[in-house]
N, CA, C and O atoms as CSV, one atom per row, in Angstrom:
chain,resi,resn,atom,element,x,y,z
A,1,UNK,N,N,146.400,137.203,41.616
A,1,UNK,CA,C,145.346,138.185,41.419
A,1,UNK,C,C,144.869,138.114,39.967
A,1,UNK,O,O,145.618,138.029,38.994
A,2,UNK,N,N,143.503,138.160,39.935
A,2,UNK,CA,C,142.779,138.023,38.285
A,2,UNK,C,C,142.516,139.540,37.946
A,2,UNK,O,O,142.153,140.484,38.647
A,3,UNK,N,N,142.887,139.401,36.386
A,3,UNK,CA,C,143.305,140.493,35.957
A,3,UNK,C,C,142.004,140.583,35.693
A,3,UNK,O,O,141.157,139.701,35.835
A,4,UNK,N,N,141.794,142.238,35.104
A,4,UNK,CA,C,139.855,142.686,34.311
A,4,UNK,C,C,139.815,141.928,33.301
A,4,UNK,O,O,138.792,142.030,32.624
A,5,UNK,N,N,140.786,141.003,32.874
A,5,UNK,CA,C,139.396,140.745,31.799
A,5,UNK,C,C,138.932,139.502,32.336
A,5,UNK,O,O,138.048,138.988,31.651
A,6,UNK,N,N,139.321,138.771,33.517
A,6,UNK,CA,C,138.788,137.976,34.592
A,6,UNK,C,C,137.584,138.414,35.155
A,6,UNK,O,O,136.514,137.820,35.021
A,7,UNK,N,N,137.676,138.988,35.504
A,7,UNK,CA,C,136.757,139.952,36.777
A,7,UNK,C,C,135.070,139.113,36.042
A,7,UNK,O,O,134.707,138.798,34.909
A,8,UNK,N,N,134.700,139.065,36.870
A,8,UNK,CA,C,133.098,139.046,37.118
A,8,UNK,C,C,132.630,140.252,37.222
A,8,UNK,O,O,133.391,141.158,37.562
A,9,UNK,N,N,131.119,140.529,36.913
A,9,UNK,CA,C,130.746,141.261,36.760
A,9,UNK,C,C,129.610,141.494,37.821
A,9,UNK,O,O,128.671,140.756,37.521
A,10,UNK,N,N,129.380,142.100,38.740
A,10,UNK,CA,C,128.075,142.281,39.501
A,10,UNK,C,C,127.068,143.651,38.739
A,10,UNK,O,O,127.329,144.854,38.740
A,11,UNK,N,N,126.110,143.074,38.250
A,11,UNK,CA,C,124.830,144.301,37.752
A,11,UNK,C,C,123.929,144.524,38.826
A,11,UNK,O,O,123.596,143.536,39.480
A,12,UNK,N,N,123.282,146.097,39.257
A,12,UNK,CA,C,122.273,146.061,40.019
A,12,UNK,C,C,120.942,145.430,40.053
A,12,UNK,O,O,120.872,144.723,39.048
A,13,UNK,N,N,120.009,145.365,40.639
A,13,UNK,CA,C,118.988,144.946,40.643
A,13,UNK,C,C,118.240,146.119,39.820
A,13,UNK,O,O,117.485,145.955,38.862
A,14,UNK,N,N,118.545,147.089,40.291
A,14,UNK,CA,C,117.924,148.239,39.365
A,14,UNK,C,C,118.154,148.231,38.035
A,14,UNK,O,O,117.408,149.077,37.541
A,15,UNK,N,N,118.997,147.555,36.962
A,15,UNK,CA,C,119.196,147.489,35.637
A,15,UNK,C,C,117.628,146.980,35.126
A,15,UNK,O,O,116.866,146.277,35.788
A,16,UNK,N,N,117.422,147.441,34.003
A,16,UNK,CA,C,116.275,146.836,33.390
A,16,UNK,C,C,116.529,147.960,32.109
A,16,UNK,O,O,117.412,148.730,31.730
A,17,UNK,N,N,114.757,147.399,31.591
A,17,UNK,CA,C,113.842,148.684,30.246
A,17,UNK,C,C,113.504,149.377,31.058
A,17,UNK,O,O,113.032,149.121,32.166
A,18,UNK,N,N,113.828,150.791,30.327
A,18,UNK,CA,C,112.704,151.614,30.983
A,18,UNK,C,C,111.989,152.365,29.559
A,18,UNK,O,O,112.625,152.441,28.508
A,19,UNK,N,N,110.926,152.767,29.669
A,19,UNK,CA,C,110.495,153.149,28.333
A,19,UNK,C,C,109.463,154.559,28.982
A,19,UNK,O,O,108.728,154.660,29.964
A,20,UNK,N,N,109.794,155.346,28.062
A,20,UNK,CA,C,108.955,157.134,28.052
A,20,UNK,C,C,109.105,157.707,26.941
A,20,UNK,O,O,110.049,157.663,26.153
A,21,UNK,N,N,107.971,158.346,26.894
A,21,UNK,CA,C,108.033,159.066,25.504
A,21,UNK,C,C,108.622,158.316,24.147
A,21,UNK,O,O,109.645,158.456,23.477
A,22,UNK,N,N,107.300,157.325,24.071
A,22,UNK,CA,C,108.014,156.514,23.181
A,22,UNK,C,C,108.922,155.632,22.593
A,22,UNK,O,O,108.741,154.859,21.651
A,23,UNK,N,N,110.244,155.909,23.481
A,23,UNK,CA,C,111.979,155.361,23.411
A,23,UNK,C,C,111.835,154.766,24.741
A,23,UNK,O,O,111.325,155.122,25.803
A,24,UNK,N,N,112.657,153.419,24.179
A,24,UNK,CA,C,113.058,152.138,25.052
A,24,UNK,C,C,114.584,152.169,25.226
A,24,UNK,O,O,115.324,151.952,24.266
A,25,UNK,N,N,115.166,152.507,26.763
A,25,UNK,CA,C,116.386,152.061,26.652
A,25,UNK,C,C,116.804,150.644,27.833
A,25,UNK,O,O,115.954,150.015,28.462
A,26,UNK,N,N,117.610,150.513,27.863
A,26,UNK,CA,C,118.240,149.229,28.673
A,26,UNK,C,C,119.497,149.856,30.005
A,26,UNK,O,O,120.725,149.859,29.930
A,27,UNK,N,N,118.784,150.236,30.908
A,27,UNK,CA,C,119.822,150.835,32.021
A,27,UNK,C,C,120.823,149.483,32.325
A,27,UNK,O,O,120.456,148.326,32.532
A,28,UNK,N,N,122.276,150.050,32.277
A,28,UNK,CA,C,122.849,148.794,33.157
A,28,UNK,C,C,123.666,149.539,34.358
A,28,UNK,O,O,123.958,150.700,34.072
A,29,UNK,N,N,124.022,149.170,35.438
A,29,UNK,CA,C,124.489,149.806,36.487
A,29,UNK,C,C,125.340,148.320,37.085
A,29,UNK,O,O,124.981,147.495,37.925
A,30,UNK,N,N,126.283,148.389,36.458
A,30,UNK,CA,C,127.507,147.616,37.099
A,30,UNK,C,C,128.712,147.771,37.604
A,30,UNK,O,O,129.298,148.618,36.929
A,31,UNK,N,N,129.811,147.105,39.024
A,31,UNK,CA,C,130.898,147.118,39.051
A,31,UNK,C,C,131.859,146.126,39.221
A,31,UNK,O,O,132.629,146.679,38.436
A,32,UNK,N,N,132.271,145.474,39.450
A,32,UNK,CA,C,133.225,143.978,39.902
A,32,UNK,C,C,132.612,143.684,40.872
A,32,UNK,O,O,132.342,144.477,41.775
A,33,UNK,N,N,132.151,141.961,40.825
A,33,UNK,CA,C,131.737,141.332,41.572
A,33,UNK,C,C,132.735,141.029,42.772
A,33,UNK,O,O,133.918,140.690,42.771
A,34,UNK,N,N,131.732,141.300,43.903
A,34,UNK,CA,C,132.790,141.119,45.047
A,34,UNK,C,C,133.492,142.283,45.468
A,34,UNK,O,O,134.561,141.816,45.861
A,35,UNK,N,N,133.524,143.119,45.574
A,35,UNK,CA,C,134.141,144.414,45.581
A,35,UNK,C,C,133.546,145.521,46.230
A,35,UNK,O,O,132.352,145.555,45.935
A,36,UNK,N,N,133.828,146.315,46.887
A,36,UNK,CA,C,133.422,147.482,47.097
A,36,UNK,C,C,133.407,148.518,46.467
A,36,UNK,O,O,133.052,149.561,47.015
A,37,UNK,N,N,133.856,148.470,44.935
A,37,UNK,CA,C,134.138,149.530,43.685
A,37,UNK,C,C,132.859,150.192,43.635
A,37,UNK,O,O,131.698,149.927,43.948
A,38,UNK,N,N,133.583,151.279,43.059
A,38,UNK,CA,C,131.755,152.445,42.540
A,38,UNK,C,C,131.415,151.519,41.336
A,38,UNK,O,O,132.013,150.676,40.668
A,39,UNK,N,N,130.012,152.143,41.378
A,39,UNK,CA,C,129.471,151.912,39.933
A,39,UNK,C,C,129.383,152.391,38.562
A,39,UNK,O,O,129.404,153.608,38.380
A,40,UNK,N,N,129.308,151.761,37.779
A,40,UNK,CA,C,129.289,152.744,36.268
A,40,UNK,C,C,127.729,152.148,35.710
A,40,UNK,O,O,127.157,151.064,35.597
A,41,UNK,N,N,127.486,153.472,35.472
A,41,UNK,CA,C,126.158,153.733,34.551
A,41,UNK,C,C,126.525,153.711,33.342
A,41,UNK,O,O,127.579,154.256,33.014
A,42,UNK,N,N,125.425,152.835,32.097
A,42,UNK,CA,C,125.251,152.713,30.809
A,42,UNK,C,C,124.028,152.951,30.566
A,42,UNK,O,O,123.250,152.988,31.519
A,43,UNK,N,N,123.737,153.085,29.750
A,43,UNK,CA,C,122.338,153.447,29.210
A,43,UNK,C,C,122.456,153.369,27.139
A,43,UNK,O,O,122.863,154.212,26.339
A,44,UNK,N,N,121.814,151.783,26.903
A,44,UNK,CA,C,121.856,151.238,25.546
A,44,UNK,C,C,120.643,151.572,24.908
A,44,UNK,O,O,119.641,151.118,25.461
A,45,UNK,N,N,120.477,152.207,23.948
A,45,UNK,CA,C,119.139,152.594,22.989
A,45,UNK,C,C,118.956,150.738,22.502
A,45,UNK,O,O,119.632,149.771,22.852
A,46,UNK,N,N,117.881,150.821,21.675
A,46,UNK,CA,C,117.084,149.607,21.216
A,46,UNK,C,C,118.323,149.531,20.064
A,46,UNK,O,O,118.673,148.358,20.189
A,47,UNK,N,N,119.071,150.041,19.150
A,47,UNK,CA,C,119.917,149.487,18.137
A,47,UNK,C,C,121.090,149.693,18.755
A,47,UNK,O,O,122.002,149.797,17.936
A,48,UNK,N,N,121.479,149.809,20.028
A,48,UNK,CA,C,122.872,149.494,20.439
A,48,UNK,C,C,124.110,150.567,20.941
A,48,UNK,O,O,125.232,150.572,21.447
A,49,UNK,N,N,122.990,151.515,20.383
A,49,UNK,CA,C,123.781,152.923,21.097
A,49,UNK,C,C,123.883,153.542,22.305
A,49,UNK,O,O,123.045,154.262,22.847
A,50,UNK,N,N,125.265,153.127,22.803
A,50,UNK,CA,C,126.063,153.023,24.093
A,50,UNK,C,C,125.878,154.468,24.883
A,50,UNK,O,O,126.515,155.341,24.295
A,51,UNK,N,N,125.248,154.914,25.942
A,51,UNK,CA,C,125.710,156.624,26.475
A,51,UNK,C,C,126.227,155.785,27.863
A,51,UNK,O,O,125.544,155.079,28.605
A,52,UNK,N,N,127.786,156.139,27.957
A,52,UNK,CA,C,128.278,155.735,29.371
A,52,UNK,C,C,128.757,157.381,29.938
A,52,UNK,O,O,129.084,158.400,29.329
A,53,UNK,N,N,128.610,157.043,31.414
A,53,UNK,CA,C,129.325,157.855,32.412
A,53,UNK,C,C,130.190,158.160,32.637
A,53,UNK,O,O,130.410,157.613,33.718
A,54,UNK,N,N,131.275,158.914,32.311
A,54,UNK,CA,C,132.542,158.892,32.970
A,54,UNK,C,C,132.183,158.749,34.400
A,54,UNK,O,O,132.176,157.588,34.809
A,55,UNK,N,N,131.877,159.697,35.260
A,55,UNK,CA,C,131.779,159.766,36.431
A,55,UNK,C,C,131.351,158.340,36.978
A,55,UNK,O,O,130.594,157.799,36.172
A,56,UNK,N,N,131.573,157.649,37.979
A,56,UNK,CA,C,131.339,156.328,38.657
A,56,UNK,C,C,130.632,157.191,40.216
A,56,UNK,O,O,130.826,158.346,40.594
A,57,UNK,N,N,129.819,156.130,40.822
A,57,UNK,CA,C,129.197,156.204,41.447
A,57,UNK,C,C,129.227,155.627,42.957
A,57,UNK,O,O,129.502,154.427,42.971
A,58,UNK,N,N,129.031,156.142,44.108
A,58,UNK,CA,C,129.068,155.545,45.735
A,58,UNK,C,C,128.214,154.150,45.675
A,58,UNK,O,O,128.682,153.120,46.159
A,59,UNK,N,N,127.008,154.187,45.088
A,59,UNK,CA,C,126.378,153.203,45.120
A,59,UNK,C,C,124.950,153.369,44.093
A,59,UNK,O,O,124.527,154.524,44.063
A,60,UNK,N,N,124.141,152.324,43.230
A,60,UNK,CA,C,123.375,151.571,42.857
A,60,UNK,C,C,122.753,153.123,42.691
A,60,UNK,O,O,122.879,154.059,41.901
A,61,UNK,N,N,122.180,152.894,43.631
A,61,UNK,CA,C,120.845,154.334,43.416
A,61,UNK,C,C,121.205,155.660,43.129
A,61,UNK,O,O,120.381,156.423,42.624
A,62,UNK,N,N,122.351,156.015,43.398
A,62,UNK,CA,C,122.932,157.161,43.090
A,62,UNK,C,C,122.952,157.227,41.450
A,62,UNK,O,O,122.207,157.961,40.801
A,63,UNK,N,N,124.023,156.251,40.833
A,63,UNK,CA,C,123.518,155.685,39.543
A,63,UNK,C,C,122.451,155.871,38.823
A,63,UNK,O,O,122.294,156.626,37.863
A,64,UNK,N,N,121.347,154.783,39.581
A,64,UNK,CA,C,120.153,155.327,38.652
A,64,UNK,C,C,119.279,156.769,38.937
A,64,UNK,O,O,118.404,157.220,38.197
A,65,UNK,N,N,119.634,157.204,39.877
A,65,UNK,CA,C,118.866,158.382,39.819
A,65,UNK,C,C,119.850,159.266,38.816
A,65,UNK,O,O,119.380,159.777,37.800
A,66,UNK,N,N,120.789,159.363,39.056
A,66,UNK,CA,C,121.353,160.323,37.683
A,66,UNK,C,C,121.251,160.324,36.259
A,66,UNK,O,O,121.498,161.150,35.379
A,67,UNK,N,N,120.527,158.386,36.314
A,67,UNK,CA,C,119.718,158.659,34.925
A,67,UNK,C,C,118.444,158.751,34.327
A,67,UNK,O,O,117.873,158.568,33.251
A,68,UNK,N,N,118.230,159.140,35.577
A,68,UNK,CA,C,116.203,159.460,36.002
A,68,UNK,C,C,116.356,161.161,35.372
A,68,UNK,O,O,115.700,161.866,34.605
A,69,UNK,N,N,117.912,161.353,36.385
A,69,UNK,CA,C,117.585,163.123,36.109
A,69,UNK,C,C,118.409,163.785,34.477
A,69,UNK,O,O,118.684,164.930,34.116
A,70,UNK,N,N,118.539,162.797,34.001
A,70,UNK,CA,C,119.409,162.841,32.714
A,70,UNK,C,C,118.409,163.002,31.488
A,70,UNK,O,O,118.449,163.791,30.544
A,71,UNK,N,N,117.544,162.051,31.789
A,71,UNK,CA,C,116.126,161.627,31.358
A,71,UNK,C,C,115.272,162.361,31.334
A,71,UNK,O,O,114.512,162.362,30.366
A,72,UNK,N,N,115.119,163.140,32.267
A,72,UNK,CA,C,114.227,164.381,32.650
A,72,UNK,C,C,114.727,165.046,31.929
A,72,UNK,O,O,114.056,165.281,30.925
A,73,UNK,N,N,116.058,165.676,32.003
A,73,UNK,CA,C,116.447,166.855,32.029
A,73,UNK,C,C,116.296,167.374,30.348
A,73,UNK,O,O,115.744,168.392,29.932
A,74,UNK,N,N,117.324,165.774,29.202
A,74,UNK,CA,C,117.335,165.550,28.456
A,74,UNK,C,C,116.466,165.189,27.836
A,74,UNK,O,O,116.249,165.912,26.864
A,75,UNK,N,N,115.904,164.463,27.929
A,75,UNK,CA,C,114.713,163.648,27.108
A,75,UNK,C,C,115.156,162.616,26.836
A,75,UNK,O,O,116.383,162.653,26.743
A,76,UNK,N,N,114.590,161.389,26.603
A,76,UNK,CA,C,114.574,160.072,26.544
A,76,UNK,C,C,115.633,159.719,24.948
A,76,UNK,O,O,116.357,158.796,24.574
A,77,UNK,N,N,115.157,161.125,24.353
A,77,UNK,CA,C,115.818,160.488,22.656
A,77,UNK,C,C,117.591,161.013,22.744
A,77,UNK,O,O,118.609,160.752,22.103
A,78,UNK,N,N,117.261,161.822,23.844
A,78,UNK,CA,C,119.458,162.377,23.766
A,78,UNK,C,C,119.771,160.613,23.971
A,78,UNK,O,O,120.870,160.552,23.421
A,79,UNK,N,N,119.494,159.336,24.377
A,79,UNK,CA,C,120.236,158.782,24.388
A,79,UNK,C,C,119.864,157.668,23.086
A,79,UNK,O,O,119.765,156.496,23.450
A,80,UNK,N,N,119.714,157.867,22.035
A,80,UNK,CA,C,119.552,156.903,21.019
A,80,UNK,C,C,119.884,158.005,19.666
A,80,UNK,O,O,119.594,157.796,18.488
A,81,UNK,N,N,120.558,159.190,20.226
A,81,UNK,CA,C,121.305,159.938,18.889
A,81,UNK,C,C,122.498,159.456,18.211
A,81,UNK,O,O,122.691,159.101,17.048
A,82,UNK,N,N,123.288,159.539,19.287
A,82,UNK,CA,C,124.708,159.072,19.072
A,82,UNK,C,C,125.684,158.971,20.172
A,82,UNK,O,O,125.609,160.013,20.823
A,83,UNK,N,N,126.910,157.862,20.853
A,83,UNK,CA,C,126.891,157.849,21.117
A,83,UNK,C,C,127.635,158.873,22.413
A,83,UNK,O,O,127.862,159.933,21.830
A,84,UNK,N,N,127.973,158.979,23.469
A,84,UNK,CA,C,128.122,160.100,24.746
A,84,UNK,C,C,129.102,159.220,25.737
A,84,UNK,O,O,129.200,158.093,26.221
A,85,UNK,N,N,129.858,160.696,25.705
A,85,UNK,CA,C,130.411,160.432,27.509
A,85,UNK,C,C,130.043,161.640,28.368
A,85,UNK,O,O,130.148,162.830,28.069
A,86,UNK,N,N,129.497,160.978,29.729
A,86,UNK,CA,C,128.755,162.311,30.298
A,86,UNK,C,C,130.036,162.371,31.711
A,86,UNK,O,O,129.980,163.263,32.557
């Protein structure tokens, strides 16, 4: 059995830029390739500042909608302050 720091990585199709109100971040929504594992949400500002999830996810869209409504809720700049565990 290959240990994590083996592991492959599967990213969603949904990862990308998304940009509002000015601020550009970089969604990533990944879990082990091959796997049925939840997902973990990241969300990287333009200089590198990390906001991850504790909470993991059933699947892909669940993910990104929680950072649609994070986004909303928050505003685009809570994630290029400093960095977060939500």
């Amino acid at each position: 059995m290959a240990d994590a720091a083996d592991s492959e990585i599967e990213y969603s199709p949904l990862c990308g830029w998304v940009t509002r109100d000015g601020v550009t971040v970089q969604v990533h929504i990944f879990r082990s390739a091959g796997t049925s594992d939840e997902w973990t949400l990241e969300v990287v500002d333009q200089v590198g500042t990390s906001t991850v999830w504790k909470e993991l996810f059933p699947d892909d869209q669940s993910a990104f909608e929680d950072f649609e409504r994070a986004a909303s809720e928050d505003g685009m700049r809570s994630f290029s302050l400093q960095q977060h565990l939500h």
